[in-house]
C-alpha positions in Angstrom: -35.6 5.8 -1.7 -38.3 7.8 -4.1 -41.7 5.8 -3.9 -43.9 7.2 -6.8 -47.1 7.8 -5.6 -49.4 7.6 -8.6 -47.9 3.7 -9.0 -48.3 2.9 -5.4 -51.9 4.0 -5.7 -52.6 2.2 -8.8 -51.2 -1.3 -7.0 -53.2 -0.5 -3.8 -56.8 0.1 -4.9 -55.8 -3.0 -7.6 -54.6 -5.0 -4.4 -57.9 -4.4 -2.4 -60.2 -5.1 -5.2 -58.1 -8.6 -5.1 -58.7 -9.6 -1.4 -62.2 -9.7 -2.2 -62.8 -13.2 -2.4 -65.3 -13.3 -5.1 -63.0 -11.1 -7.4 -60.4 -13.5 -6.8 -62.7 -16.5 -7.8 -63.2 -14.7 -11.0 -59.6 -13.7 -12.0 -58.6 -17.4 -11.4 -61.3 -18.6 -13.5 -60.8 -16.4 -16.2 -56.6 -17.1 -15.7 -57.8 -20.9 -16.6 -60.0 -19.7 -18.9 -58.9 -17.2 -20.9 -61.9 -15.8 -21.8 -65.9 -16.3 -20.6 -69.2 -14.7 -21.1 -70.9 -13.4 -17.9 -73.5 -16.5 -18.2 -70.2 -19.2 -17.8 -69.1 -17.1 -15.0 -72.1 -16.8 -12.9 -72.8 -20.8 -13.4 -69.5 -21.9 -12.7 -68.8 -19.8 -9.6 -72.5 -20.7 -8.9 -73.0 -16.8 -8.6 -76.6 -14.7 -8.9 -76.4 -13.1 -12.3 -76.1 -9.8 -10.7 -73.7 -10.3 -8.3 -71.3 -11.4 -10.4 -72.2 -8.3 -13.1 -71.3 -5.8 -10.1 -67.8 -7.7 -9.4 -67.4 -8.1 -13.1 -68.1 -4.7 -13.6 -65.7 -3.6 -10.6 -62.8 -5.9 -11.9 -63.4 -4.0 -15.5 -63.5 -0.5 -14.0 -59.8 -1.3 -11.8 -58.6 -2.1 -15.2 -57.9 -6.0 -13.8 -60.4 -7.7 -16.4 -61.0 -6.8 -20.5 -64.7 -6.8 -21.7 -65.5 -7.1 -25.6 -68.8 -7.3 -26.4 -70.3 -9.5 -29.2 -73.8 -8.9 -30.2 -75.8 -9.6 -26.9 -73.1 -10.9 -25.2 -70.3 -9.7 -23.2 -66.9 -11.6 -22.5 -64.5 -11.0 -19.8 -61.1 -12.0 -20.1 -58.0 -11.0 -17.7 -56.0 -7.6 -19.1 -52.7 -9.3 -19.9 -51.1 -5.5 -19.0 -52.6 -5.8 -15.1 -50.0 -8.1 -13.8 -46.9 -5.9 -15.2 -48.4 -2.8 -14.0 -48.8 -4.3 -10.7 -45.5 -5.3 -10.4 -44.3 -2.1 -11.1 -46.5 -0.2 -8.7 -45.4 -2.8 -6.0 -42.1 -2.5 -7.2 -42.1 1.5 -6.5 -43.1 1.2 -3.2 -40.7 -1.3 -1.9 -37.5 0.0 -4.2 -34.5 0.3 -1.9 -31.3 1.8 -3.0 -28.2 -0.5 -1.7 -25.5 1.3 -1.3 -22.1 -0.9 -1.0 
């Protein structure tokens, strides 16, 4: 069994950031979603403006949300590539050879 380290660490920190349970409020929003400006997030999660900026912010940073901004606004949307590269850094972890 080889376990590659750099994956493993990716999925970890990505899998703590995601047993916060305000980060997970947002990802599932913006899953349904798509895509949302910080002001729709705060007011549906019912959120202080800058609490959810430092999750948001966090979320960006872990590479688990996509920001574009446009003119005074910023929208958040989840990275479509965070889910694959998750998998895969799970994947390395738990990858046992089977040998018949």
């Amino acid at each position: 069994m080889e376990i590659n380290i750099e994956k493993a660490r990716f999925a970890i920190k990505r899998l703590r950031t995601l047993c916060h349970p305000i980060n997970r409020r947002i990802v599932t929003l913006l899953e349904t979603e798509k895509e949302l400006d910080v002001t729709d997030i705060y007011e549906k999660l019912r959120l202080q403006q800058p609490i959810a900026s430092h999750y948001l912010i966090e979320l960006r940073e872990r590479g688990i949300l996509l920001s574009r901004r446009d003119g005074r606004k910023i929208y958040y949307s989840v990275n479509p590539l965070f889910v694959d590269q998750l998998k895969e850094g799970v994947e390395s972890c738990v990858k046992i050879e089977i040998v018949k």
